[in-house]
N, C-alpha and C positions, 0 to 999 in steps of 0.2 A: 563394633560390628566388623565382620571380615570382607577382607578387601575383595573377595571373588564376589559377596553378597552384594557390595556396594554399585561393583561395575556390573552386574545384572538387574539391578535396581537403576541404574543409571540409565543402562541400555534399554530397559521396559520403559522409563519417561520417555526419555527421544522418541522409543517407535509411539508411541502413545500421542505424543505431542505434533510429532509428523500423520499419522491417523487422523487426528482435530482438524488437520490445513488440509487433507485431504477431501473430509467431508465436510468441509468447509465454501470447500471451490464446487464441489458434485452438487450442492442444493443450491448454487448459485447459479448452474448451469439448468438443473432442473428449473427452475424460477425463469430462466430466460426461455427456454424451452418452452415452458407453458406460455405464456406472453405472444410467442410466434407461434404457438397452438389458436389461441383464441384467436388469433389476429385472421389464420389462414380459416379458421370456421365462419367469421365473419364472412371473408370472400367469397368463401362458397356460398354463404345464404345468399349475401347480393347477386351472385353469379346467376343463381336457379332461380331468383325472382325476374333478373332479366330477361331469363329464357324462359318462365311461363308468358312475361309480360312482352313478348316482342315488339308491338307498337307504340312502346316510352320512349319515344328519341329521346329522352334527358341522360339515360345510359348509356347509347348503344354508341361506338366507336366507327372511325372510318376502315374500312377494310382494306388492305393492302391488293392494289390492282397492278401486275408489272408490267404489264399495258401500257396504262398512263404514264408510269414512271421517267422521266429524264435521265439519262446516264451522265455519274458526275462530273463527267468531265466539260459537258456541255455549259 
């Protein structure tokens, strides 16, 4: 075979093989992505079940009042 054929045959594996680690890492990232997709749809259901349900105190959080609050140094 000739040596120009060789080193463009060479140079098409590499980028090819750099191509695979590429789309290798992108559906890895996809896959995490979706995971914090589900995760944050979740949220949102529980969220709007709280706000139709507003008398569940098993949900509902203390409010931040800066009223009450002590300054840290005290």
């Amino acid at each position: 075979m000739n040596p120009e054929l060789l080193q463009r045959l060479e140079t098409l594996e590499i980028n090819q093989a750099f191509q695979e680690e590429n789309l290798e890492r992108l559906e890895q990232q996809v896959v995490l992505q979706q995971k914090q997709l589900d995760q944050l749809q979740r949220q949102v259901k529980s969220l709007m079940a709280q706000h139709k349900n507003p008398g569940d105190e098993s949900h509902t959080q203390t409010v931040f009042d800066p009223d009450n609050e002590v300054p840290p140094h005290y």
